[in-house]
N, C-alpha and C positions, 0 to 999 in steps of 0.2 A: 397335765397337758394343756397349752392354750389353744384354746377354740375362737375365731373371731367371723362371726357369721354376717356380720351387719354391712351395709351398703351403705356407701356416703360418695359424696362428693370431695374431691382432693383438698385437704387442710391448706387455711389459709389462715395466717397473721393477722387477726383484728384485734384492737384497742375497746375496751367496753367504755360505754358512758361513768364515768367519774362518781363513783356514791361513796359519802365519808357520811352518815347520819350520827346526831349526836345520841345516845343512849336515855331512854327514859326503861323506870319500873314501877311496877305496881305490885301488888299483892293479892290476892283473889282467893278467897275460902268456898270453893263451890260445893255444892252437895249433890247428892249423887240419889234420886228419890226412887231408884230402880234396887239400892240396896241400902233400904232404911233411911235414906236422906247423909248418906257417908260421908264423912267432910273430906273435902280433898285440897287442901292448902298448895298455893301455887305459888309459886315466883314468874314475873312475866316480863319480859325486857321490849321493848319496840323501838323500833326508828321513831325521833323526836327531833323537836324546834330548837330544843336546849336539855342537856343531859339533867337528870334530877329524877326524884320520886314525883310520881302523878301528871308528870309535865303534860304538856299538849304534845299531842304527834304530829308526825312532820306531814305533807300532802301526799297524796298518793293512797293505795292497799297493798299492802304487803303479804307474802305468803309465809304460812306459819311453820313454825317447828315444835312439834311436842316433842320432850326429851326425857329419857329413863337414866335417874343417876343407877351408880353402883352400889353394890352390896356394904352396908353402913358408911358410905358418903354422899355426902351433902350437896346441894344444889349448888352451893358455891364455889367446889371443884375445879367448876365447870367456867371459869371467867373466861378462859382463855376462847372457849368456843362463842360464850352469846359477843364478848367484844369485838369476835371477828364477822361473825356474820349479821348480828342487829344492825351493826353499821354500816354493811353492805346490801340492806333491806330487807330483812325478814324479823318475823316475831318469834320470838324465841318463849313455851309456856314448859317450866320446872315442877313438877308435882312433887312434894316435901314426903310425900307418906311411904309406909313401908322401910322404915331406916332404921328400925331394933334392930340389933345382932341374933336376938332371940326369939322372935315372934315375927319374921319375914315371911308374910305372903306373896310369890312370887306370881300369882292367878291374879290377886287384887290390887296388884301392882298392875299388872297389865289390863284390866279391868278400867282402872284410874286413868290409867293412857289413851285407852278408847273412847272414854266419857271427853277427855278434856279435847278429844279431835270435835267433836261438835260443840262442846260448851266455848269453846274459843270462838267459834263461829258464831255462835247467840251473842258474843258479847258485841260484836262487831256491827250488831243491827238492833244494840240497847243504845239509847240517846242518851244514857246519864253513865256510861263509861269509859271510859280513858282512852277503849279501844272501836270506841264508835268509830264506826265508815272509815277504820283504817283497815281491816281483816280481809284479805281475799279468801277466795273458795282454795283455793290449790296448800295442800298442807303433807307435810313429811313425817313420818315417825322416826326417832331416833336416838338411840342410850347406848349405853357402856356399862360394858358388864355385864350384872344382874339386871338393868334397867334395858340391855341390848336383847336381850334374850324373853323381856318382859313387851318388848316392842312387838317381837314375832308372834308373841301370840294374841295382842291387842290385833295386828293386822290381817292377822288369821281370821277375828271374825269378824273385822268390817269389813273384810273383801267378801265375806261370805252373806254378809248381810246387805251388799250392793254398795257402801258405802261410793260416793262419786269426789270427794273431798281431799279423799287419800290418795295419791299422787305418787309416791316415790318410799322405800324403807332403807334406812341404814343405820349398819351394825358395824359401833366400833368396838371390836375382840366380846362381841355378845355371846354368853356365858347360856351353858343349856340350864333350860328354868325347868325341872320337875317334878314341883309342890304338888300334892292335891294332885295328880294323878298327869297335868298337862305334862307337854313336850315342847321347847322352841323349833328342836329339831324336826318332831310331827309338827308343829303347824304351818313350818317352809314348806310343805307338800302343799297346802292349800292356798298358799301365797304368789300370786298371778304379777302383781307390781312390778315395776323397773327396781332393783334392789341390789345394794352397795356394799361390802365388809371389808370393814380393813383389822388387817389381824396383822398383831408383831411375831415374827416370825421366831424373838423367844421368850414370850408369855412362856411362862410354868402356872401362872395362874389358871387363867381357863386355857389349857394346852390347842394348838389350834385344830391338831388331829383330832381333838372327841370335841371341841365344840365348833369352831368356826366352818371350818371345811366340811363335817357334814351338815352344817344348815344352808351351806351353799352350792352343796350336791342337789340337797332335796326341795331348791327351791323351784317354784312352775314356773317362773317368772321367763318371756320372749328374750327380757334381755338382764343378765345379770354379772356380777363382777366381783370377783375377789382382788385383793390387793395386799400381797407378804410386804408388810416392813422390813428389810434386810437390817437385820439388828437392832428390830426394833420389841418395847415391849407392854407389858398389860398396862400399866397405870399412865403411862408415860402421854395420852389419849387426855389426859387432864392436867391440873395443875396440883403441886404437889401436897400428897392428901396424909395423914398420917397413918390410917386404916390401912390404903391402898399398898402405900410403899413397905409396909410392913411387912402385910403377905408376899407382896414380891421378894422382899428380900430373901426370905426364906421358901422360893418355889423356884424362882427365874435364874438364870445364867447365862452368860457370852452377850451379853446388851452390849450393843458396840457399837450407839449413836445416844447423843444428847436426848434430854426432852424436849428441847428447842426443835431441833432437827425433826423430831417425832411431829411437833404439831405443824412445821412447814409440811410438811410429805401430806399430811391430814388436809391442812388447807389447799395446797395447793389440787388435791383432788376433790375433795369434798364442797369447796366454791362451784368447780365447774360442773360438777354434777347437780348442784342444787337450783342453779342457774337454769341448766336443761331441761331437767323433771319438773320443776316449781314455775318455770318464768320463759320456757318453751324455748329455749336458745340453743339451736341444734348446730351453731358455727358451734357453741362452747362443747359439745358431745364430741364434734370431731379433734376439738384439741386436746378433751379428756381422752379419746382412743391414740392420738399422737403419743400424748405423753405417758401415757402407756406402755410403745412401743419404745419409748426414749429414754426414759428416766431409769438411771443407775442404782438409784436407790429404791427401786420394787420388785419384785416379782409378780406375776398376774395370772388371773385364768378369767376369761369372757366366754359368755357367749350371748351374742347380740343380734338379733336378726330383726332389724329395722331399718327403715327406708329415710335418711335425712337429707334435708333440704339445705343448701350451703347459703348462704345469702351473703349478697355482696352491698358492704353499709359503706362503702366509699361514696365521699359526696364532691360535688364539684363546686367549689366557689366562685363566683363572679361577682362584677359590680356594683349589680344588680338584685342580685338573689341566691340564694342555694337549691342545689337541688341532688337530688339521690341517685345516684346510677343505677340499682336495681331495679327494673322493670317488672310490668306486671302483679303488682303487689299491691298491698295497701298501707298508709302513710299515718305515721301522729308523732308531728315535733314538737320538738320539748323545750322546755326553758333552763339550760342547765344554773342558772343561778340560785332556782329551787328545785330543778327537777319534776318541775310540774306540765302537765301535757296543756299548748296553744289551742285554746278554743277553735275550731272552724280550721284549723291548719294541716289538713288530710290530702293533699294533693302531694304528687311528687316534688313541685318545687315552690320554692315558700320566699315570700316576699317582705321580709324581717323589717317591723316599722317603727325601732329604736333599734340603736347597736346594745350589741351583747354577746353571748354564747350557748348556740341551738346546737339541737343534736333531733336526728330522726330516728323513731322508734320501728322498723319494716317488720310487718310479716305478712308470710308467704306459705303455702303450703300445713299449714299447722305450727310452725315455726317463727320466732318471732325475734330479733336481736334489733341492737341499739347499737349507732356509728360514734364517733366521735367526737366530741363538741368542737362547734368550728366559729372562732371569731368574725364578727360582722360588722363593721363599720361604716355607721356613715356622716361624722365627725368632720372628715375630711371632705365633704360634697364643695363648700364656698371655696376652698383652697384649692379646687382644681380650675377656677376662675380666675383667682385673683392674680393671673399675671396676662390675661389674654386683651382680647379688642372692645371684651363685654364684662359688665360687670353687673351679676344678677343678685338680688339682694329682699327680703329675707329668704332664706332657704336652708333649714325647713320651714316653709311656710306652708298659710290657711288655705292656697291654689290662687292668692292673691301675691303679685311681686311686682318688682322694680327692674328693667332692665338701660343701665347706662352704656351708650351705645357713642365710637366715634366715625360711625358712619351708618349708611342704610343696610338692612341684611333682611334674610326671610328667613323667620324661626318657625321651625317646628318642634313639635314634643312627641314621645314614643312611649308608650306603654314598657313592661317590663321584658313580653314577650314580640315588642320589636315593631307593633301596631302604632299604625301615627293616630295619633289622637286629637290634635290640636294644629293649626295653622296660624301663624301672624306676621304681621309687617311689622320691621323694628325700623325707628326714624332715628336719625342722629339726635343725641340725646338722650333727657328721662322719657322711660316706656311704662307705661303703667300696661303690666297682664293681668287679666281675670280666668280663671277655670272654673270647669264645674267639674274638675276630675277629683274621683273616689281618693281616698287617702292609699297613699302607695308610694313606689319608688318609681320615676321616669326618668329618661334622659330626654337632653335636648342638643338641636343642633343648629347653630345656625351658618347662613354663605350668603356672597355674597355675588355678583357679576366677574369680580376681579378673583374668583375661584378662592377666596378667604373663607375659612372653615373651624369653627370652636364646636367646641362638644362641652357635656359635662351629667353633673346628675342633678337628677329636680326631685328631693322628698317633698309630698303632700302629707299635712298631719289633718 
C-alpha cells in the first residue's frame, strides 16, 4: 500500500545550477586501530580541476558517499555510479575488503563502512591529502547487494552511537547480511535516517519479499521510501560484472528492461534524493515525490512526514544587476565559471563587476537550492552611447572619464539602486569627470533646457 504522509509546497520546475566536475582518484589503505590496526583499502573518486590520479580538487566541499560493493565484485562495477555522481559533486570512498567467495565477513564489512564514514572526514582536515579542505560533514551510506545489506548495519550503529555525519542510507536491492549472528533486517529497527531502496522487482537473487521489503518495513526512519523497478533486476544496479550476471542468470526471470534503462530509473531518483538529504534541496524532495507519483516505470511505497520549504530561485535580470525573487532568506552567489561562492556577495541583489555567468545559492527554512546561471553583460555599456549627443569615453573606467558634448546639459549619475550620487555641468565640448565613487555599476543621465535626454551605464573598476 502507498502511504504519503509528508507536507510540501506545490512542485515547481526548477533548473539546478550546471555541475560537470572532471573525475580525480586516489587510493587510500587506512587502518583500522579499534581492530588490530585492519587495513582497509579504498578507492576514492572526487570532484577535480582535471580528471587523473592524485589530481587537485576542484573549489568548494563536497558531500561524501561511502559505498558497499557486492558479494565477490569489485569496486569497479560500480563506474557507472561514481561517473554519475563525482561529477555532479560528491566523493565517492569504495572499500576493496571482504571480496573472497569463501571467507565473507558480512559484520566487518559493515564495520569497514562505519570506520571509513569518519576516516574520510580526517582526511579532509590532513594538509598532505588529496582530500584536504574538499570533505563536508554531510555523508551517505550506500551498496548493492551484500555491501547494501552491510550498509544497514554500519548505520545501525552510528546512529546508535550519535553519529552527526550520517545524513541519509540507501540500499540498492541490499541483500539480508546474517554472518556472526547480525541481521540488516534487525538493524532497520534501529535505523532513524531519511532511507532509500530500490529493488527490481525481478531480482531472484536477493528476492525482494525476504530481503528488500522487510528491511523497509522495519525501518524507524520519519521518512522512508521503497522503489519496484517494473522489470527490473539484481545486477543490473551496476555495470556488467561476471560474478553478478552469473547468478542472476541462474535465479532471475521476466527482466523486461535494459541495464541502461535500470541505471536511468537509479539516476534519475537517486540524484535527487542525494541532493535533498546531502545538499538540503527540499525543491529537489518535492520533484522526487512528483516523480513518484509520475513515473511508469516504478512502483512505490512512502512514508514521509516532513515539513518542506519550496524556494523560489527565479532571478530577475536588469541592466544593472541581478537579484533573486525569494525573500526572506539568506543569499551566496556563485561564479558559475568555477562554481565557486563571490566573496562578500550575500545580499539579495548583486551588482556583477565583470561579465559572466552567476547563479544564487538561497536558503531558507533549513532548506537550501541553487537558481539558474544567468548571463551578465556589460560589454555593451560604450555602445549604448555611441550614437547619441554624448560621447563618454573610457568606460569602464577608474571614476575618471571624458565626456564629448555638442551642446550644454546637466549630468547626473545614479547608484545601482536608483540614489543620485554625483552632479555636473557638461559644457559644449571635452568634459573631463572625476569621481570618488566605489567600484560598481551606475547609470547616468543627462538633459538638457531643450528637454534632450541620454541615458546609459557608467562601470567603475
Amino acid at each position: 500500500m502507498k502511504k504519503i504522509l509528508f507536507a510540501c509546497s506545490l512542485f515547481i520546475t526548477l533548473s539546478m545550477l550546471g555541475q560537470n566536475y572532471p573525475i580525480g582518484h586516489t587510493t587510500i589503505v587506512f587502518e583500522d586501530p579499534n581492530r588490530g590496526n585492519r587495513e582497509i583499502e579504498t578507492e576514492i573518486y572526487y570532484p577535480a580541476t582535471a580528471a587523473g590520479d592524485d589530481t587537485p580538487g576542484a573549489i568548494g566541499q563536497f558531500p561524501v558517499i561511502v559505498f558497499g560493493h557486492g558479494f565477490v565484485m569489485a569496486w569497479s562495477a560500480y563506474e557507472n555510479l561514481w561517473e554519475e555522481f563525482v561529477s555532479r559533486g560528491y566523493i565517492m570512498a569504495f572499500p576493496r575488503t571482504e571480496g573472497n567467495a569463501f571467507s565473507t565477513d558480512h559484520q566487518e564489512f559493515g564495520w569497514d563502512l562505519q570506520f571509513l564514514v569518519t576516516a574520510i572526514q580526517d582526511e579532509g582536515d590532513d594538509p598532505v591529502s588529496v582530500l584536504h579542505e574538499l570533505v563536508s560533514s554531510e555523508t551517505a551510506l550506500m551498496g548493492h547487494s551484500m555491501g547494501g545489506g552491510a550498509s544497514f548495519l554500519a548505520a545501525d550503529s552510528l546512529v546508535t552511537n550519535g553519529n552527526t555525519n550520517l545524513k541519509t542510507l540507501i540500499g540498492l536491492a541490499p541483500a539480508e547480511s546474517s554472518t556472526n549472528g547480525v541481521s540488516s533486517i534487525a538493524s532497520a529497527t534501529q535505523i532513524t535516517l531519511p532511507s532509500l531502496i530500490l529493488s527490481g522487482v525481478q531480482d531472484g537473487v536477493t528476492p525482494p519479499v525476504d530481503h528488500h521489503i522487510p528491511m523497509y518495513d522495519n525501518l524507524a526512519s520519519d521518512c522512508k521510501t521503497i522503489i519496484h523497478v517494473i522489470g527490473g533486476a539484481h545486477c543490473y544496479f551496476a555495470n556488467p560484472n561476471t560474478a553478478c550476471d552469473f547468478g542472476e542468470s541462474t535465479s532471475s526471470s521476466g527482466i523486461s528492461i535494459t541495464r541502461q534503462e535500470q541505471h536511468e530509473v537509479t539516476f534519475d531518483f537517486v540524484n535527487l534524493w542525494l541532493d535533498y538529504t546531502l545538499k538540503s534541496d527540499c525543491n529537489d524532495f518535492s520533484t522526487f515525490s512528483d516523480s513518484l507519483s509520475n513515473s511508469p516505470r516504478i512502483n512505490y511505497d512512502q512514508v514521509c512526514n516532513v515539513s518542506i520549504t519550496t524556494i523560489d530561485t527565479s532571478v530577475t535580470s536588469s541592466t544593472f544587476n541581478l537579484e533573486a525573487n525569494q525573500s526572506g532568506a539568506t543569499y551566496q552567489w556563485i561564479d558559475c565559471a568555477d562554481n565557486s561562492p563571490i566573496p562578500g556577495e550575500t545580499s539579495a541583489i548583486f551588482e556583477p563587476q565583470t561579465d559572466g555567468d552567476f547563479a544564487v545559492e538561497i536558503t531558507m527554512n533549513g532548506c537550501t537550492s541553487v537558481s539558474n546561471c544567468h548571463t551578465f553583460q556589460t560589454a555593451s555599456i560604450s555602445e549604448e552611447i555611441s550614437n547619441g549627443f554624448l560621447n563618454l569615453y573610457p568606460n569602464p573606467s577608474n571614476g575618471s572619464f571624458i565626456i564629448e558634448s555638442n551642446s550644454n546639459y546637466n549630468l547626473q549619475i545614479y547608484d545601482a539602486q536608483g540614489n543620485l550620487v554625483q552632479e555636473s555641468k557638461i559644457n559644449t565640448g571635452e568634459n573631463q569627470i572625476s569621481t570618488r565613487l566605489n567600484s560598481g555599476i551606475y547609470f547616468w543621465k543627462a538633459s538638457n533646457t531643450h528637454a534632450e535626454i541620454q541615458t546609459g551605464k557608467l562601470l567603475i573598476r
